[in-house]
C-alpha positions as CSV (number, residue, x, y, z in Angstrom):
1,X,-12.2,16.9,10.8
2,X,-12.2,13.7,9.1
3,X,-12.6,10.2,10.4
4,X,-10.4,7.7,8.8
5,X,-10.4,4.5,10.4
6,X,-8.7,0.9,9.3
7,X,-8.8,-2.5,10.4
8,X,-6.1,-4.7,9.1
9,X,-6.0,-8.7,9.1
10,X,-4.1,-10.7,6.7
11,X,-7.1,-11.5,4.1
12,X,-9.2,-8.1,4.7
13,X,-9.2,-4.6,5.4
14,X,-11.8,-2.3,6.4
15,X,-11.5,1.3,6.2
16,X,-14.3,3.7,6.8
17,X,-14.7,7.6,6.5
18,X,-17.6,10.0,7.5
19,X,-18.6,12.4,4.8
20,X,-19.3,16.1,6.4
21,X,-16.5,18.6,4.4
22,X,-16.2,22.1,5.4
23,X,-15.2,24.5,2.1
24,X,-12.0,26.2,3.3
25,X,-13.0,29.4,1.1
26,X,-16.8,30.1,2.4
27,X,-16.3,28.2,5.8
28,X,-20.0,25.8,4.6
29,X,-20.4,22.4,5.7
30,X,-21.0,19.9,2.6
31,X,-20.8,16.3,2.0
32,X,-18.5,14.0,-0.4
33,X,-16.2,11.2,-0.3
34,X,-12.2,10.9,0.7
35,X,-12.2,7.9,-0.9
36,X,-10.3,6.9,-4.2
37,X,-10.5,3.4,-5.6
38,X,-8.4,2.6,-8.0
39,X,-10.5,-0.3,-9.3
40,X,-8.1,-2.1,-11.7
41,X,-5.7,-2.6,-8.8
42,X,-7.7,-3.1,-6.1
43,X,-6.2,-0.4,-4.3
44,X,-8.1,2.7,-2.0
45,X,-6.6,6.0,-1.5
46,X,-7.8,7.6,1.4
47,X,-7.1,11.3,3.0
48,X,-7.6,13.7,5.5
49,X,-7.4,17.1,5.1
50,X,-8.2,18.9,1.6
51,X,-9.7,16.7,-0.7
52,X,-8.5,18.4,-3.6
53,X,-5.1,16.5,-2.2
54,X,-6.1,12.6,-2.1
55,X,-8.1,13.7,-5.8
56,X,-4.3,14.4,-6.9
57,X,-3.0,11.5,-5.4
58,X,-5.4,9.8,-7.5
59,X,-4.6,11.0,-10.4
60,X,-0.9,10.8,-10.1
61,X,-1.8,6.9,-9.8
62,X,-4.5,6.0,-11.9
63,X,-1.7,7.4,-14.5
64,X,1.0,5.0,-13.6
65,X,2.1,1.9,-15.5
66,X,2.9,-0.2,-12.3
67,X,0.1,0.5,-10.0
68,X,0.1,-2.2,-7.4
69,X,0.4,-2.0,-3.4
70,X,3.9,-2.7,-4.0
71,X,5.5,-0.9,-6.5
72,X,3.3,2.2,-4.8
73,X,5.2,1.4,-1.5
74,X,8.6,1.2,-3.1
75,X,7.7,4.7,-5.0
76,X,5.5,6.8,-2.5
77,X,8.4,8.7,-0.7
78,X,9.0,10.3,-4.0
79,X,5.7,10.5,-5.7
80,X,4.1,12.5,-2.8
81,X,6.4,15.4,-3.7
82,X,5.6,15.6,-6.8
83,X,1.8,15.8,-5.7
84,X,2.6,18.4,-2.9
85,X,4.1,20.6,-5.6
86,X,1.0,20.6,-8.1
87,X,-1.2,20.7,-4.9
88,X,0.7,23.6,-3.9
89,X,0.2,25.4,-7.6
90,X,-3.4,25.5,-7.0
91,X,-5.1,28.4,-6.2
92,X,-7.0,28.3,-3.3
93,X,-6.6,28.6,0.4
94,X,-4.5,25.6,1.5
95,X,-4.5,25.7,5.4
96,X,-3.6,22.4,7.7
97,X,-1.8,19.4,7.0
98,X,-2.2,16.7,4.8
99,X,-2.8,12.9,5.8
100,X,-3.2,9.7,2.9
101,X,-3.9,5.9,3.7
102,X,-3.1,3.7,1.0
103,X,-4.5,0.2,1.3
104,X,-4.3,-3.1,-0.9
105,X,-2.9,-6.3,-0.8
106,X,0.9,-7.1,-1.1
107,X,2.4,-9.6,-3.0
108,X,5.8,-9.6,-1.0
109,X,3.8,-9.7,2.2
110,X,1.4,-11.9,1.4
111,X,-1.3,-9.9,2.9
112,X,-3.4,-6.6,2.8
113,X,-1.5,-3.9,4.1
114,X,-1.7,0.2,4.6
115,X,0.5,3.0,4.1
116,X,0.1,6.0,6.4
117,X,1.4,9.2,4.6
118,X,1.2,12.1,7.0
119,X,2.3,15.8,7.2
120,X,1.2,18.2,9.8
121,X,1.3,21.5,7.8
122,X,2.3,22.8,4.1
123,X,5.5,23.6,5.4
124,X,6.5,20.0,6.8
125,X,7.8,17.1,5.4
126,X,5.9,13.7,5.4
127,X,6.1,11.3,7.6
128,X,5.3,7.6,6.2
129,X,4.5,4.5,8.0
130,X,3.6,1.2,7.5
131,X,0.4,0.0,9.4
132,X,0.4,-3.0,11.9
133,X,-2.9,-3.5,12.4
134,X,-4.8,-0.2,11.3
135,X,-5.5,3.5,12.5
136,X,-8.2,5.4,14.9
137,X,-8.5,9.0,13.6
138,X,-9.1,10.8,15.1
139,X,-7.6,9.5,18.5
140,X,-10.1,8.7,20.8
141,X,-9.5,8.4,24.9
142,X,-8.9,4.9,26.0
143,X,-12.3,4.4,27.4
144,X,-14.2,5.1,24.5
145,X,-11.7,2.7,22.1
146,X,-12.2,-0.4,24.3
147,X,-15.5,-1.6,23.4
148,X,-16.9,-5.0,22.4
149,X,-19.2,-5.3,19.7
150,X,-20.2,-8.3,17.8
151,X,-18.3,-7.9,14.7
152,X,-15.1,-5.6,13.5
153,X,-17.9,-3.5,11.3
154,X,-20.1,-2.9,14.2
155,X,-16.8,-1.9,16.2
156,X,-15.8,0.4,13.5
157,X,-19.3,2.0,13.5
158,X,-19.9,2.8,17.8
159,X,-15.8,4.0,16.9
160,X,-17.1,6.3,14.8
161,X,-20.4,7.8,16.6
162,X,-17.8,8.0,19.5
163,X,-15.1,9.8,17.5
164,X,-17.9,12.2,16.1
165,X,-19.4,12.9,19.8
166,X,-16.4,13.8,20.9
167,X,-14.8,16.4,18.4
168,X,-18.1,18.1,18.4
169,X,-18.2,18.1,22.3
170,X,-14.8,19.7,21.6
171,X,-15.1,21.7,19.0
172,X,-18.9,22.0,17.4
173,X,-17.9,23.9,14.7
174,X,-15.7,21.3,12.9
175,X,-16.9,19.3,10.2
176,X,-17.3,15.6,11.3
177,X,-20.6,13.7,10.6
178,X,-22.8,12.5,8.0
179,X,-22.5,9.0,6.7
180,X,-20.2,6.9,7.6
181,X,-18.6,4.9,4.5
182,X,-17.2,1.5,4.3
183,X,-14.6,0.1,2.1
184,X,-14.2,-3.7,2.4
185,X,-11.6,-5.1,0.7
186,X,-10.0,-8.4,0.4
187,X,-7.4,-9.2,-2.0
188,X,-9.4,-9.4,-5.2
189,X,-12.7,-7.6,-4.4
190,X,-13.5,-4.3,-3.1
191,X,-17.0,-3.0,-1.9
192,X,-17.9,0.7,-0.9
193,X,-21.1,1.1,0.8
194,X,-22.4,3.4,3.7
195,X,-23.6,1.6,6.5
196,X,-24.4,4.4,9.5
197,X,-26.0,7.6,9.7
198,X,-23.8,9.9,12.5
199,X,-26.3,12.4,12.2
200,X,-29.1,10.6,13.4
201,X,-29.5,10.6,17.1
C-alpha cells in the first residue's frame, strides 16, 4: 500500500508519499521512493503500485521533446499504453493495478494542476482524471480526514499517520510506513524533502 496524497491551489502543490515497498517476488518490506522529478520541467511523476511502472513512465518522459504539464495532458491517454506494454514485457510478477499522478503547472490553466491515471488490474483499461483540488490515498473514513491543523503540511502529515494506522489496523501485513516524503512545488521550483517519521510512535 502506498500513500499518495496531493494538495492543489493555484500557485502550489504538495504531494507526499510514504516510503515502505514490499518486493512482489520474496514478499520483504524495503524502502524507496515513488517519486519521479523531472527537473527540467518542473514536473513530478508519482505512482502506486509497482514502482518498476512510474520508473517507465519516467523514462518514457524524460525522453520526449515536449515535456511540459501540457503537451503531457494532451498526450497521456496514448503514452500510457505504450508504457503498459513494455511494463507488461518485463519479467517478473506483476500483480495489482497500477495508479500515476502527474503534477506541474499549466500554461493554458494558469495554474498547477494534477493528472490522475488509474487502472485497477493488468487487465483493465485506465481511467484518467483531472484533479480539482487533490487526492487522499488511500481513502480515509470521514472522521479521520476532517482535522484542523495549523498549516496544509501539518494536515498532510496527521493525514498520513492516520492513513498508515488504519491500513495496518486492517491489514498489518501491507507495506505502508516509513518516511513520509514531501514534494513542494510551485510553478518554477520544486523541493523534495522528508518531513515525518510513520514509524515512530
Amino acid at each position: 500500500m502506498t500513500i499518495l496524497n496531493v494538495s492543489l491551489s493555484l500557485e502550489r502543490a504538495l504531494v507526499t508519499m510514504d516510503t515502505r515497498i514490499q518486493n512482489t517476488v520474496t514478499g520483504g518490506h524495503y524502502y524507496s521512493s515513488k517519486m519521479f522529478p523531472i527537473v527540467h520541467a518542473n514536473i513530478l511523476i508519482a505512482c502506486r503500485g509497482e514502482r518498476i511502472f512510474g520508473e517507465l513512465a519516467f523514462q518514457w518522459y524524460l525522453s520526449c521533446e515536449a515535456c511540459d504539464f501540457d503537451s503531457i495532458a494532451r498526450s497521456l491517454s496514448q503514452d500510457v499504453l505504450t508504457v503498459a506494454e513494455r511494463y507488461a514485457s518485463l519479467p517478473g510478477i506483476h500483480v495489482g493495478g497500477n495508479e500515476l499522478v502527474i503534477v506541474g503547472w499549466s500554461d493554458k490553466e494558469r495554474s498547477m494542476q494534477g493528472i490522475n491515471c488509474t487502472r485497477p488490474d493488468k487487465d483493465s483499461q485506465f481511467s484518467i482524471t483531472r484533479m480539482d483540488t487533490g487526492q487522499i490515498a488511500p481513502e480515509l473514513t470521514a472522521d479521520l480526514r476532517h482535522v484542523t491543523c495549523a498549516n496544509q503540511v501539518d494536515y498532510l502529515v496527521t493525514i498520513a499517520r492516520a492513513q498508515t494506522r488504519q491500513v495496518r489496523a486492517e491489514q498489518p501485513d501491507f507495506p505502508i510506513g516509513g518516511r513520509l516524503i514531501l514534494a513542494d512545488m510551485t510553478r518554477d521550483r520544486m523541493e523534495i524533502r522528508p518531513i515525518a517519521d510513520l514509524d515512530a510512535a
